[in-house]
C-alpha positions in Angstrom: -13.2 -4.1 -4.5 -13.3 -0.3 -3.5 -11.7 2.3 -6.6 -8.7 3.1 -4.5 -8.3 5.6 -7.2 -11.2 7.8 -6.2 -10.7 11.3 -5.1 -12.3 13.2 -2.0 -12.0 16.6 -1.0 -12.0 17.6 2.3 -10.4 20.7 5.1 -8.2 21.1 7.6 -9.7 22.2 10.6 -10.0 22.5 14.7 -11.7 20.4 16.9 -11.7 21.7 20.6 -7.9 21.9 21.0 -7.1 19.7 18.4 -7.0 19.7 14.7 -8.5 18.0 12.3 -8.8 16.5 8.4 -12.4 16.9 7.9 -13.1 14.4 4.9 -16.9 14.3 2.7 -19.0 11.9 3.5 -19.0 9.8 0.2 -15.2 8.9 1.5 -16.7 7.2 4.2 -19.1 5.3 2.7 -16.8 4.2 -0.4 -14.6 3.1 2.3 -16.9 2.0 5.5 -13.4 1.1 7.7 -13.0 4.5 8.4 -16.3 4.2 11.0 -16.8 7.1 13.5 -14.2 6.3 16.5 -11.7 3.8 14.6 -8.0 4.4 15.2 -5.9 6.0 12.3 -2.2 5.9 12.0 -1.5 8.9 9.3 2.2 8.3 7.8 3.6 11.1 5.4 5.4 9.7 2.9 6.6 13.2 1.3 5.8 16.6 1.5 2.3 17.2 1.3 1.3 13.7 1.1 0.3 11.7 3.9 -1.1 8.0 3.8 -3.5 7.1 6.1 -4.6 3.9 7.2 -6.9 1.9 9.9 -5.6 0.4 13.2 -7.7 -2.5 13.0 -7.4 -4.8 16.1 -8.0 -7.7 13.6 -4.8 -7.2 11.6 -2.0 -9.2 12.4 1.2 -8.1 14.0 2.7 -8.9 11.3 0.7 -6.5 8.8 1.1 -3.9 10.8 4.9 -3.7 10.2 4.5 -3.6 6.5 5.6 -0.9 5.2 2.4 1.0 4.3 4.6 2.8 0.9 5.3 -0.4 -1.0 1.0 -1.6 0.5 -0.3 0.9 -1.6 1.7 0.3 -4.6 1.4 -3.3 -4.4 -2.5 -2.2 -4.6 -2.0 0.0 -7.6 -0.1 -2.6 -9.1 -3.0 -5.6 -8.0 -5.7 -2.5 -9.9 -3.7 -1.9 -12.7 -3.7 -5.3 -13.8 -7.4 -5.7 -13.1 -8.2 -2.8 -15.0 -6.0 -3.4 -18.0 -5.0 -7.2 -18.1 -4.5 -6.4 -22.0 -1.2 -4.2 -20.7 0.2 -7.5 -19.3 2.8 -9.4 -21.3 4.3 -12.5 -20.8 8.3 -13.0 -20.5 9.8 -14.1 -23.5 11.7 -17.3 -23.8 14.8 -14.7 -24.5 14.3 -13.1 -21.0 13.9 -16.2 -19.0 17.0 -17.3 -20.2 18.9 -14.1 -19.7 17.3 -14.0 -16.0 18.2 -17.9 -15.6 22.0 -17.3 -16.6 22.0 -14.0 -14.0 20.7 -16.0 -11.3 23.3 -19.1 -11.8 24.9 -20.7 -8.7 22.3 -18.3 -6.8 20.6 -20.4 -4.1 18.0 -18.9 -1.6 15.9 -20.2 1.4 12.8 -19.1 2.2 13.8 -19.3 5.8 16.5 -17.4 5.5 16.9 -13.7 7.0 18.6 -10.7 5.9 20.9 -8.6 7.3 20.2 -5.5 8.3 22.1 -3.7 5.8 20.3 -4.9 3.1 18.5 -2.8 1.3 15.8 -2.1 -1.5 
């Protein structure tokens, strides 16, 4: 598994009429996806901040409508836990129960949809 949590610098520059994030070359061999000519989609996700990732013609439909914010958490989360499984605590018999009396008379589908004014 690549350190997602490694750092490269890099600049901002121009390319013919164009401009460019010129990145060092251990980036690109840390992370060999980003080979000379492959498609990019760059999404800023606040100011200053920008994620990028690959458009790779392999990747389902389906992945590329996730929602590339809550991909890169999920993958801090997924290091995190491989880097410190001592940090990870069971639920206790008390919160089980607590979460089993909250979700009462709750049913769900996996088939089912949700409306569009749901929310997260």
């Amino acid at each position: 598994m690549t350190d997602s949590s490694a750092s490269f610098t890099g600049t901002v520059t121009t390319t013919g009429r164009s401009s460019a994030l010129l990145l060092e070359k251990p980036f690109f061999r840390a992370n060999p996806e980003f080979k000379v000519k492959a498609k990019v989609t760059a999404h800023v996700v606040g100011p200053g901040f920008v994620l990028v990732a690959v458009d790779a013609e392999s990747v389902s439909a389906a992945d590329h409508d996730a929602d590339p914010v809550a991909a890169a958490y999920l993958a801090f989360l997924e290091r995190d836990m491989l880097q410190e499984p001592a940090q990870l605590t069971p639920f206790s018999a008390g919160s089980v129960a607590a979460l089993d009396q909250l979700l009462e008379g709750v049913s769900v589908r996996d088939d089912e949809l949700l409306p569009d004014d749901v929310t997260f």
